[in-house]
N, C-alpha and C positions, 0 to 999 in steps of 0.2 A: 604331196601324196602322189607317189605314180603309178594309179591305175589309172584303167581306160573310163570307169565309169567314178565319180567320185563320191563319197556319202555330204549327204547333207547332216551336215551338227549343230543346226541353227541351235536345239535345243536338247546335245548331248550334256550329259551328265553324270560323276561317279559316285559311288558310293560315299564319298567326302564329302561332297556337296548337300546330297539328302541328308545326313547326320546334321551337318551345320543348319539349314531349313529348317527341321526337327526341332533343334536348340531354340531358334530364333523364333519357331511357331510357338514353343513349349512356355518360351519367358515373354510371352505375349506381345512379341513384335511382329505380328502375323500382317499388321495392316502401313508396316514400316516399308520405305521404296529400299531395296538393298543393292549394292554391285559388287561384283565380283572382280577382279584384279588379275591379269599375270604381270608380272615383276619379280625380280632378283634381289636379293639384302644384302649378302656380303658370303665370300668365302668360309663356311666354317671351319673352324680349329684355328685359324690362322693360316690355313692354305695359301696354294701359289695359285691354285686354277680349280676350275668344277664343271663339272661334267653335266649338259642339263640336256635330257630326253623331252624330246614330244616339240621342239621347237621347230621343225620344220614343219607339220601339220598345222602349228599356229598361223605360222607367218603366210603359210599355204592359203589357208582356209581366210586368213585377212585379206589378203593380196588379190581371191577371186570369190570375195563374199558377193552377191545380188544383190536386186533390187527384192528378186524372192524368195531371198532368202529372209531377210528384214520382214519381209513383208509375213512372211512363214509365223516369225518368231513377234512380232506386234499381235497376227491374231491371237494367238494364243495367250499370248498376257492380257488383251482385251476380254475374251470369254472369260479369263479366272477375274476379272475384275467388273464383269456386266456392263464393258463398254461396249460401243457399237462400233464398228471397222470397215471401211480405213477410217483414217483420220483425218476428214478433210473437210471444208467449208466449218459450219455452224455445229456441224458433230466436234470439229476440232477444239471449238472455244468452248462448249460444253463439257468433252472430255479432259482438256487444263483444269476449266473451274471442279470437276469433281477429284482431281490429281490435288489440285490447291488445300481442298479438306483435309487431306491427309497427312499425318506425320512423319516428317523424314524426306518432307519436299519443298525446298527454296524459294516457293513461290508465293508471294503474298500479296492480297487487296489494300490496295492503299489509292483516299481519294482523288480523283481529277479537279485538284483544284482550278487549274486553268480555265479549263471550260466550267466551272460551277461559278468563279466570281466574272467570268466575259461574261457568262448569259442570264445571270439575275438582275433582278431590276431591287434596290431597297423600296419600302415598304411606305406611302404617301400618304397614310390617312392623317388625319388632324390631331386625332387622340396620339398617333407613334411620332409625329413630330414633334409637343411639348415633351412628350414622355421622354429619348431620346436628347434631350438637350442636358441631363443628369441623369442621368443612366446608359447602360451597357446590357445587352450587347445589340451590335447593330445588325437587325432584320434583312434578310432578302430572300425573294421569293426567287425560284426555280421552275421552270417546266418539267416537272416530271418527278419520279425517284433520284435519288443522288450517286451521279455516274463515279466508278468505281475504274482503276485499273487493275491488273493481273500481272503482278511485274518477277520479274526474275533478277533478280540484282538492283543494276543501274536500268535494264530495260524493259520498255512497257512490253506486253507480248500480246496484248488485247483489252478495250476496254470492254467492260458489265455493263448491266441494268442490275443496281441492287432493289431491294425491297424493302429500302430506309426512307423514311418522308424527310431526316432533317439529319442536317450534319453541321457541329457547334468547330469550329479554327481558334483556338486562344490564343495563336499567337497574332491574330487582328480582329480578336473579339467578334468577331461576326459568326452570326447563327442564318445558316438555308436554308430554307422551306420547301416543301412541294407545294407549289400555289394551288393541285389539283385535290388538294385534301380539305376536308374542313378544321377552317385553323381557331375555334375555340377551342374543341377537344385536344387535339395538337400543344394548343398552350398549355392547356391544364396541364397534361401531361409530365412538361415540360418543367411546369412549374413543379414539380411533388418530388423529382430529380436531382440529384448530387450529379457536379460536373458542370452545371453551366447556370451562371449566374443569370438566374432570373427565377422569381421566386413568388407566392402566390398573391404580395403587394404588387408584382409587376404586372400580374395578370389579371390582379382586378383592375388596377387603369385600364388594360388595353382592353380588356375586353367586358366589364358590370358595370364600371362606374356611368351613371346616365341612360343606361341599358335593361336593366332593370326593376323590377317594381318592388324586391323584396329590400327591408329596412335594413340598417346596419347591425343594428340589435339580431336580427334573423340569420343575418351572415356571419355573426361573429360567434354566434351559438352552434350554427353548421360547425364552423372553424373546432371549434371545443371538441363537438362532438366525432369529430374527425381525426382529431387527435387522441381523444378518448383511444375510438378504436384502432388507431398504429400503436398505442400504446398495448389494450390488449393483443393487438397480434402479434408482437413482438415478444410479451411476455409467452403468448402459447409456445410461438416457435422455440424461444428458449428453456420454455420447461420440456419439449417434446424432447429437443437436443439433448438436454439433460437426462432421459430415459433412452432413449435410442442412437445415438450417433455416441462412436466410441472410437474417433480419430480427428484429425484436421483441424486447421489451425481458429483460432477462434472469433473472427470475424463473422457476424452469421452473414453477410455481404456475402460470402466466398458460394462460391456453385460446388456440389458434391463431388465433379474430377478437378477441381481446385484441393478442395479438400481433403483426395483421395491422393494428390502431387503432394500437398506441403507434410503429410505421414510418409511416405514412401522418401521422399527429402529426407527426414528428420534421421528415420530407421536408417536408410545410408549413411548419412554423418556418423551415427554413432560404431557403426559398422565399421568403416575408414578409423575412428577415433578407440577404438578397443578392439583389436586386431586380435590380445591374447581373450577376450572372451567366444562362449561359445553360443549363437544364436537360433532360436526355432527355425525350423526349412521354410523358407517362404518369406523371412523376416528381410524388410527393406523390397519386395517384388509383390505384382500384381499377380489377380486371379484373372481368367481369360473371360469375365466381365469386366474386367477393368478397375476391383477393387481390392482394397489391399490383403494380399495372404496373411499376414497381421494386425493387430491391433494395436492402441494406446498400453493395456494393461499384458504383459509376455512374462513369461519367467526365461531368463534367462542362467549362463553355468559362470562365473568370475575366475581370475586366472589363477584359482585354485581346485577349480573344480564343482564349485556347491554350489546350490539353485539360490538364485536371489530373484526377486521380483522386482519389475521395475512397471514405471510409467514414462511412455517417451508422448511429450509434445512439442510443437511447434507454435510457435509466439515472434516471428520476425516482422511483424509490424505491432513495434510495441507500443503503440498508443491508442492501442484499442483494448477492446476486454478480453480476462481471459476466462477461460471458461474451463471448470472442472466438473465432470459428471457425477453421477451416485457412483457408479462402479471406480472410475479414479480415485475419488475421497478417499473409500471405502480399503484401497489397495496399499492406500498409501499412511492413512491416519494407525487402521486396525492388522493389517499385514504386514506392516512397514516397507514398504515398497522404496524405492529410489525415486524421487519424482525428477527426471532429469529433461529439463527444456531446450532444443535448440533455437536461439536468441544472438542479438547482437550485446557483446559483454566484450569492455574494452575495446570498444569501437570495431568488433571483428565479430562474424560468424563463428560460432565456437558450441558447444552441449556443456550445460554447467547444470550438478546438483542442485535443489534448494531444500536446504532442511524441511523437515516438516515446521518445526516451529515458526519457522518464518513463511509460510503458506499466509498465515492469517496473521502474525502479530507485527507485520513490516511495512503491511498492508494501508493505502489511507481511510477508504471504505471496501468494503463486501456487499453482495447480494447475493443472500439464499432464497430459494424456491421449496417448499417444502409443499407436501396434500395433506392438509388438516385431519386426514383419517389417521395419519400419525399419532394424534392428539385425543384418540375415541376413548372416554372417560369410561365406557362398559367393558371396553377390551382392554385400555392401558389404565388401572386407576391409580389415580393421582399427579399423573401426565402433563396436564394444566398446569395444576401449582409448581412442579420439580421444572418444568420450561419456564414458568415464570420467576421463579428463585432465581434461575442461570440469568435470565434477562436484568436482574436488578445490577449487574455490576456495568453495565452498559449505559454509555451517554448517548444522547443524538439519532435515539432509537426511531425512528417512523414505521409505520404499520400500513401495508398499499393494500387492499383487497382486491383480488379482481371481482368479485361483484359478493358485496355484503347480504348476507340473510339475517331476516330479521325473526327474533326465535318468538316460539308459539308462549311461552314464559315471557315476555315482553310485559308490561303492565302500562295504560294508559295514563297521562300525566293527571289526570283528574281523578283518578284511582289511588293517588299515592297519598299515605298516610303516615304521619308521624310516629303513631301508635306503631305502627309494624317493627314484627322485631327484629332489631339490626346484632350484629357480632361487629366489632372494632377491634382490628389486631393491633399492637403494638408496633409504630412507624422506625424504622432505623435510618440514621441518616444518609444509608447510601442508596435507601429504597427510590426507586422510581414513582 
């Protein structure tokens, strides 16, 4: 550029640019790192030469960028992102680890093993030494929290202080401690966890047995009653899932933006996989909370034009449960819906119908959840007996309640009289 005085364009911009921004803000990539390019592709038409304006300002403005110029265009990316500027000492590793968080940046925490196995010591009591001579995994205490790198590739670029007391290695079976934590809760913990072999046998040696004063009868009833309640909570969560969650794959393991990823998956596959159908706006994309602009149950247009309804789920880890709502059933049994699953079939990620009928009859067991107000003999009568008719053609029936009442009609065992007058139906042999 040959003026006397030059502009600064640390952070020019055209009209092209803001459209594109817009886009990427609109389809909720707002918190994605993005860059911009100049580069050339090729001649079009088949040209011999091409004509490209504006390259002398580029190569200008490269050739005598600043220190403040950079420096211009850092704060300004700082303020839209609430960092602090410059970037220098302890602000610097602060302002990585908050870049680390975010999506669309190549940087990742992965542990400093080096310095966690030099600087622990294993674990010397008396009880972890028998214990330890048939068993896994082997103990070591650490000084601290479990030191962390920030890497970019192949390189460290700083290491953390995370705010993890323990980190489990399976490929040399050793489990780290913070020695400054208290390590029975820590065990417990530890023990009630998928992932690392140790389990609530390993922590009653290391830490009850001899210790003590409650009997084993008391411990083994705790035990019961402990399981009791994962049992019901397990059951809540899954009946809640079954009224309110109407997407994601069906692990209840999975976190909600796990769940909100394996539907937005799924809706893209079928998107790529049916090109002539025509889908709701939003189908396969997020809302700018981050949840899906569709759901499991959409109507969509087939490549003739006519609305069909479908059900799109996700099930790629197939040896877990799967889970159908009231509103899927209901889409699919009474609307006839498509129930179409993205799964592994023939050893490939692929979207495959599954008839209805084989919903249930291909199946080896089912679990329904149903609320017994279904069943209210003054509002539905004869409810009772017409669900128990269905049920007589059923083997290997169990009945789980989560917590039995006992009716005011109950009659005390000493109360009971032969004289009372009884009704005997007639038994069939398929009757239960």
């Amino acid at each position: 550029m040959k003026t006397e005085e030059k502009l600064n364009m640390t952070m020019l911009c055209d009209f092209y640019e803001l459209t594109m921004g817009n886009g990427y803000f609109e389809s909720g990539y707002k918190d994605h790192i993005t860059y911009f390019d100049v580069f050339f592709r090729r001649v079009p038409d088949g040209g011999g030469f091409a004509i490209a304006a504006g390259l002398e300002q580029l190569i200008d403005y490269i050739e005598n960028l600043t220190t403040s110029d950079i420096n211009n265009g850092l704060s300004f990316v700082c303020s839209k992102l609430d960092l602090t500027f410059p970037l220098v000492g302890d602000n610097q590793v602060e302002t990585i680890k908050i870049l680390s968080e975010k999506t669309g940046v190549n940087i990742k925490k992965n542990i400093n093993l080096v310095e966690l196995s030099s600087l622990s010591r294993e674990w010397d009591s008396s009880e972890y030494t028998t214990w330890i001579q048939n068993h896994n995994p082997h103990i070591y205490f650490y000084d601290g929290n479990m030191p962390y790198f920030l890497d970019y590739g192949n390189i460290h670029i700083c290491q953390i202080a995370s705010d993890k007391d323990y980190h489990y290695e399976p490929s040399s079976k050793k489990l780290y401690i913070n020695r400054n934590v208290e390590l029975t809760p820590l065990l417990f913990s530890l023990a009630t966890q998928q992932g690392i072999p140790f389990d609530t046998n390993d922590y009653r040696i290391l830490c009850m047995d001899g210790k003590v004063s409650v009997s084993k009868d008391e411990i083994a009833a705790k035990n019961e009653e402990i399981k009791s309640l994962k049992s019901r909570v397990e059951e809540l969560e899954r009946l809640l899932n079954g009224r309110n969650v109407h997407f994601g794959e069906t692990s209840s393991g999975l976190s909600k933006k796990d769940q909100y990823a394996a539907l937005i998956e799924a809706q893209q596959a079928l998107k790529s996989k049916r090109p002539d159908w025509n889908f709701p706006i939003g189908f396969g994309e997020r809302n700018d909370d981050g949840t899906p602009s569709c759901f499991t149950v959409e109507t969509v247009q087939n490549e003739e034009g006519n609305n069909m309804e479908i059900v799109i789920k996700s099930y790629k880890k197939t040896d877990e449960r799967f889970h159908i709502n009231p509103e899927e059933w209901e889409a699919v049994v009474k609307l006839r819906a498509k129930l179409l699953v993205y799964t592994y079939f023939k050893g490939e990620l692929d979207i495959v119908e599954i008839p209805k009928d084989e919903l249930v009859r291909k199946q080896s067991s089912i679990q329904i959840s149903f609320d017994t107000s279904n069943l209210d003999e003054e509002k539905y009568p004869n409810k009772i007996s017409e669900f128990a008719s269905i049920l007589r053609y059923f083997q290997q029936i169990t009945f789980d309640f989560n917590q039995f009442h006992i009716s005011k009609d109950a009659v005390k065992v000493k109360d009971i009289s032969s004289k009372r007058d009884l009704t005997i139906t007639s038994a069939e042999d398929e009757d239960i």
